[in-house]
VODOLO-897447 format. One record per residue (C-alpha): x, y, z; residue in three letters. Coordinates in steps of 0.2 Angstrom, whole numbers, padded with zeros to 4 digits. Layout:
// VODOLO-897447
<px X	py Y	pz Z	code ALA>
...
//
This chain:
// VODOLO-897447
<px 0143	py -0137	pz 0113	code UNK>
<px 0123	py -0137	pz 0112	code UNK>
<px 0126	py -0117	pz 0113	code UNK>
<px 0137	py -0115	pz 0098	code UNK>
<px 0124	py -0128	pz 0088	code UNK>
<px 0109	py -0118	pz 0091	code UNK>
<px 0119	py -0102	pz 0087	code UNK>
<px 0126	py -0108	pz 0071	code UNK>
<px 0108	py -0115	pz 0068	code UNK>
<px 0101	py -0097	pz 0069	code UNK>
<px 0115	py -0092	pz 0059	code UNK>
<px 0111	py -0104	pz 0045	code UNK>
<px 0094	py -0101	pz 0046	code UNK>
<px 0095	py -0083	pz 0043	code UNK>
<px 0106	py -0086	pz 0031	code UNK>
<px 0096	py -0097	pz 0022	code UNK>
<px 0082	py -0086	pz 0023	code UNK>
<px 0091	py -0071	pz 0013	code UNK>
<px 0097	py -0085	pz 0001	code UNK>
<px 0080	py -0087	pz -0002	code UNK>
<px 0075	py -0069	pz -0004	code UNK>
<px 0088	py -0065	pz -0015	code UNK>
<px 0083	py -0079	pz -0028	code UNK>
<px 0063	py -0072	pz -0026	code UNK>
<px 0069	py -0055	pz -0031	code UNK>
<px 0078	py -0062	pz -0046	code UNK>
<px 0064	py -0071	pz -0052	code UNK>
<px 0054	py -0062	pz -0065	code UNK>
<px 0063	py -0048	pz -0061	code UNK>
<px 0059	py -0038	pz -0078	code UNK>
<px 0041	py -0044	pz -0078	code UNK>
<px 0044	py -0037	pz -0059	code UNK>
<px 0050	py -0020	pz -0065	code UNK>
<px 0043	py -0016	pz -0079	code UNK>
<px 0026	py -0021	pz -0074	code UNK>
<px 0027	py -0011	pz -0059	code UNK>
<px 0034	py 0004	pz -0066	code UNK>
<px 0022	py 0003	pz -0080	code UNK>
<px 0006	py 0003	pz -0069	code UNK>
<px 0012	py 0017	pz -0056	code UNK>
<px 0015	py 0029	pz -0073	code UNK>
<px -0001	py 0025	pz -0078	code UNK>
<px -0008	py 0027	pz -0063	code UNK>
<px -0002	py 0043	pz -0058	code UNK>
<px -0004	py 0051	pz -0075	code UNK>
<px -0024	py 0048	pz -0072	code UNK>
<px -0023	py 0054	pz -0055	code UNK>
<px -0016	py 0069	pz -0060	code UNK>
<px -0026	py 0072	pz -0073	code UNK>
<px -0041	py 0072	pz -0061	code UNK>
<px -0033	py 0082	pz -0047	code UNK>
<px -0028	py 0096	pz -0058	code UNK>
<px -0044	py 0095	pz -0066	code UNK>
<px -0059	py 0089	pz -0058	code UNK>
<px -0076	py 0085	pz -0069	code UNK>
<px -0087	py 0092	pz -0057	code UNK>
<px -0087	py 0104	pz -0041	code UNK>
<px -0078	py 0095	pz -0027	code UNK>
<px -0083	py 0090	pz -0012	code UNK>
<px -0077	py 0094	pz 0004	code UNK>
<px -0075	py 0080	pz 0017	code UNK>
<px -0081	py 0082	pz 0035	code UNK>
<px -0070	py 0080	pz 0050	code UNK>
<px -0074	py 0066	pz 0062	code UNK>
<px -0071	py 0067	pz 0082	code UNK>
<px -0058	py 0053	pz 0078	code UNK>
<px -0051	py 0065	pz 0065	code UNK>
<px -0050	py 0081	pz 0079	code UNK>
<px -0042	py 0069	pz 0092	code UNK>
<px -0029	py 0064	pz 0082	code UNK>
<px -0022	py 0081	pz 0077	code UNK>
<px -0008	py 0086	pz 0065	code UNK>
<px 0008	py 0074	pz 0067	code UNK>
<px 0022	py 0078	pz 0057	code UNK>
<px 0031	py 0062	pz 0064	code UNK>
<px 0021	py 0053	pz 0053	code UNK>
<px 0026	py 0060	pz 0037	code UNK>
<px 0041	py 0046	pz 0035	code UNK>
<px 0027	py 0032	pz 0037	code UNK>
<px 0015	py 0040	pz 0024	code UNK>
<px 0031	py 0038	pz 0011	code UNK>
<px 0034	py 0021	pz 0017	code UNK>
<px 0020	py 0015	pz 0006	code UNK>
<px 0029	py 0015	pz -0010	code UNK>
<px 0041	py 0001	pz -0003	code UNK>
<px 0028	py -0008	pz 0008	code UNK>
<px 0017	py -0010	pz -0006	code UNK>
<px 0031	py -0016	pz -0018	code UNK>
<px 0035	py -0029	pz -0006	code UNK>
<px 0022	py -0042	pz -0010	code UNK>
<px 0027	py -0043	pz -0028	code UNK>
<px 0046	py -0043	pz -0028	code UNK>
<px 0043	py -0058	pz -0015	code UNK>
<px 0032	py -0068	pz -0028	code UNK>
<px 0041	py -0082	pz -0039	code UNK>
<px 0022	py -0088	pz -0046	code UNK>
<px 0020	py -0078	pz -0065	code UNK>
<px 0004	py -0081	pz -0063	code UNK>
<px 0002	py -0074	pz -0048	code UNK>
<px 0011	py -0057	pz -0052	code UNK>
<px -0002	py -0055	pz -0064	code UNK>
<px -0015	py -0057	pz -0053	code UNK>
<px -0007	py -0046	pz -0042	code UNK>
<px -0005	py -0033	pz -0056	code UNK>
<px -0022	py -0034	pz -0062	code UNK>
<px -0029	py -0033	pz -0042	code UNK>
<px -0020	py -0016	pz -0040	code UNK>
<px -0025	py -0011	pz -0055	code UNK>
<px -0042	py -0015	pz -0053	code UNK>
<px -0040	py -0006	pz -0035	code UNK>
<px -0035	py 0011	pz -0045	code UNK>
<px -0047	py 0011	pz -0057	code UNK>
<px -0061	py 0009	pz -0048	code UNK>
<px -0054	py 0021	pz -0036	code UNK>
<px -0050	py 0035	pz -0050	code UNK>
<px -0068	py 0030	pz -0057	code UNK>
<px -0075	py 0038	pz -0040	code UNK>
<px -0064	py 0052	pz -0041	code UNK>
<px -0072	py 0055	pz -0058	code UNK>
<px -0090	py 0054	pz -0054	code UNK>
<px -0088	py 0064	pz -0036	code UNK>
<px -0071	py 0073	pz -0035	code UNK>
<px -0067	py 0076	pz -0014	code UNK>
<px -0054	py 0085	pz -0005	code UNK>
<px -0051	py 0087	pz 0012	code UNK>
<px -0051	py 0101	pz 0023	code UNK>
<px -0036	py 0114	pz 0020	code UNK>
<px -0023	py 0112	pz 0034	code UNK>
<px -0013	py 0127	pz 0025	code UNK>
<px -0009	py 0133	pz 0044	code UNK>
<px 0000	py 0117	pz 0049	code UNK>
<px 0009	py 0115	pz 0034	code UNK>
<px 0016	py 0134	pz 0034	code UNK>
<px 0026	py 0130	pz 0048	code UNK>
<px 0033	py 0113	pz 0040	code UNK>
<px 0043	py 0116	pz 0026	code UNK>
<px 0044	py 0096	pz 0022	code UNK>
<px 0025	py 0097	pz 0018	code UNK>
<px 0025	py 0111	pz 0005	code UNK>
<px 0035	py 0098	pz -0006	code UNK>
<px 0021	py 0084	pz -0002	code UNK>
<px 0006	py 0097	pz -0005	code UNK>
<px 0014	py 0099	pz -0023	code UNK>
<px 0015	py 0082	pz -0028	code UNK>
<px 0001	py 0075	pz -0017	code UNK>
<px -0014	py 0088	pz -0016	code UNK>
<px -0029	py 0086	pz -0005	code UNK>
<px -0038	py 0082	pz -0017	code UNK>
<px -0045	py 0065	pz -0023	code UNK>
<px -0047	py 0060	pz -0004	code UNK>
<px -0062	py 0045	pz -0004	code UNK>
<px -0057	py 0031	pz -0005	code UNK>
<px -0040	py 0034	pz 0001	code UNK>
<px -0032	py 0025	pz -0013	code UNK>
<px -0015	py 0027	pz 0001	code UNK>
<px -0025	py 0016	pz 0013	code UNK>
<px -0032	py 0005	pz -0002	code UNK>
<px -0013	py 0001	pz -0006	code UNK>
<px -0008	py -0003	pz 0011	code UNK>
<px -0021	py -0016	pz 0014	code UNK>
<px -0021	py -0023	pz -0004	code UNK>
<px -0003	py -0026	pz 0001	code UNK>
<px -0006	py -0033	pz 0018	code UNK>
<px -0018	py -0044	pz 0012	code UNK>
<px -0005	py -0053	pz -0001	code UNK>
<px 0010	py -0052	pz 0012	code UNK>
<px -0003	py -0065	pz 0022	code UNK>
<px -0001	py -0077	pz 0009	code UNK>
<px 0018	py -0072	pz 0003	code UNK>
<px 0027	py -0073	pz 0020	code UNK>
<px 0025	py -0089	pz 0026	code UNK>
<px 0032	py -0097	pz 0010	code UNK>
<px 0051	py -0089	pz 0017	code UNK>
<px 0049	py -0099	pz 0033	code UNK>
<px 0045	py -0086	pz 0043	code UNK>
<px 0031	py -0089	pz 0057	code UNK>
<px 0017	py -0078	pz 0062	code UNK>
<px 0026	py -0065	pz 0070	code UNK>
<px 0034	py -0060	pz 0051	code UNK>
<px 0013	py -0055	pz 0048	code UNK>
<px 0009	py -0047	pz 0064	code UNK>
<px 0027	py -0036	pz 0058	code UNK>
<px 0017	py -0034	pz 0042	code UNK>
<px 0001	py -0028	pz 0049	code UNK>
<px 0010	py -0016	pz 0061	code UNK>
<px 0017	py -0007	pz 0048	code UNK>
<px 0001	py -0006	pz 0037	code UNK>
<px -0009	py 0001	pz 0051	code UNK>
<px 0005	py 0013	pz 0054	code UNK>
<px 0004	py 0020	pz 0036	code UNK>
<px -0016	py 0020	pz 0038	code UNK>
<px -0013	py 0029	pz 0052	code UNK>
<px -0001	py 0043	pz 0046	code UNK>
<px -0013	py 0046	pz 0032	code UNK>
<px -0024	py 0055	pz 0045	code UNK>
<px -0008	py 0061	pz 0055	code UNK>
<px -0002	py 0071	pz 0040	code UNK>
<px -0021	py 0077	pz 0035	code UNK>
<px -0020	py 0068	pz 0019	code UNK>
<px -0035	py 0061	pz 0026	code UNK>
<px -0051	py 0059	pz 0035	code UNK>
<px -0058	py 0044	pz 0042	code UNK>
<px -0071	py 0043	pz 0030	code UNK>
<px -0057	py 0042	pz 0015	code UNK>
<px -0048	py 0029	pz 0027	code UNK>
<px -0062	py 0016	pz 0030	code UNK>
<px -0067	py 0018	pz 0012	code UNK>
<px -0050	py 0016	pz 0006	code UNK>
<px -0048	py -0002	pz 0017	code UNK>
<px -0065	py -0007	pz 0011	code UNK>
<px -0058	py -0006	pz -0008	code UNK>
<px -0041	py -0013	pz -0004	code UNK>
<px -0047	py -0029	pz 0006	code UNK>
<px -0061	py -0030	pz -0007	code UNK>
<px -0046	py -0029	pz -0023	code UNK>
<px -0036	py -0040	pz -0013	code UNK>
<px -0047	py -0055	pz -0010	code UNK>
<px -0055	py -0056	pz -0026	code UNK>
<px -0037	py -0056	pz -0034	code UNK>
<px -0030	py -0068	pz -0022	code UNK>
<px -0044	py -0080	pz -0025	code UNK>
<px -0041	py -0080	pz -0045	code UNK>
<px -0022	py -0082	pz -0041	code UNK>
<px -0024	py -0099	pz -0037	code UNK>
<px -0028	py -0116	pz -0044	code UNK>
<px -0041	py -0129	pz -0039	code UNK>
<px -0029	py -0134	pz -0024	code UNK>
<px -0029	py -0116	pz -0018	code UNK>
<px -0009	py -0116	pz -0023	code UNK>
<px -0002	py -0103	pz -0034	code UNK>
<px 0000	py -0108	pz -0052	code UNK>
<px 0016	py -0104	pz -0061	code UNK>
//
């Protein structure tokens, strides 16, 4: 008897854990959307705009030892992509309107004052032409994703800026710690591929986290009221 109660505890817990998801991702989900789809447009058009053609001559990044030891990875390519759901997560979890504007605003903030440096001192990393040759896949990423605009790794910037929000987001589901140690596995994992792909050096990489945790605490600290609470 005590077996089948803890089980159909688990159950309802889990249950009531995707009740709870579902009704997050239906909240606000326009301002959700829309906002979201209107930023990374804006975004990209800029980031284009200064790949294809950079104000002044371009700097090429030097290679670290940590940079020679990692190596080439294709494996990693999958965790690179990954980004563009991990760092959608924070928000679609979010019920707080205030809070998704704050959140909008923080990346947003974290872009522009990353497409500024781009602006000011245009980078690329060194060419990996050899590697990709024999790797079909990344010809397709080379096309959309140059090697250029490398520091700060706005990839990096992302992934931390999100990790820094689902710290605050998560626990609100229920879920205990281990939900955010999850969480920070897989943001250091994209980190990581950034460099495993040689989209990246390490240079790009610890500049990138620097902007993103800076972005993300300064816009979580707005986001809430005197009581440290988010406002709705």
């Amino acid at each position: 008897m005590m077996e089948a109660e803890i089980g159909l505890d688990a159950q309802s817990g889990a249950w009531g854990l995707w009740r709870r998801v579902g009704r997050l991702l239906r909240t606000h989900f326009w301002l959700k959307s829309v906002g979201t789809t209107v930023i990374m447009t804006a975004f990209f058009i800029a980031y284009f705009h200064l790949l294809r053609h950079p104000a002044r001559p371009v700097t090429t990044m030097p290679l670290t030892a940590v940079d020679r030891w990692i190596g080439f990875q294709p494996w990693a390519l999958p965790l690179y992509l990954s980004l563009w759901v991990y760092v959608c997560t924070p928000a679609m979890l979010m019920d707080s309107r205030r809070e998704l504007v704050r959140f909008g605003a923080g990346i947003s903030g974290v872009c522009l004052v990353g497409l500024g440096i781009f602006y000011v001192w245009p980078t690329q990393v060194p060419s990996m032409e050899a590697y990709y040759a024999v790797h079909p896949g990344f010809d397709v990423l080379r096309g959309i994703d140059a090697a250029g605009n490398a520091c700060p790794s706005l990839h990096v910037a992302s992934a931390v800026f999100a990790a820094l929000w689902l710290d605050r987001v998560l626990p609100r589901l229920g879920l205990d710690r281990r939900a955010n140690t999850l969480s920070w596995i897989w943001c250091s994992l994209i980190v990581y591929s950034t460099m495993a792909v040689k989209q990246h050096v390490l240079i790009d990489v610890v500049c990138g986290a620097a902007l993103g945790a800076c972005g993300a605490l300064l816009a979580r600290r707005f986001a809430a009221g005197p009581s440290g609470v988010p406002v709705r």
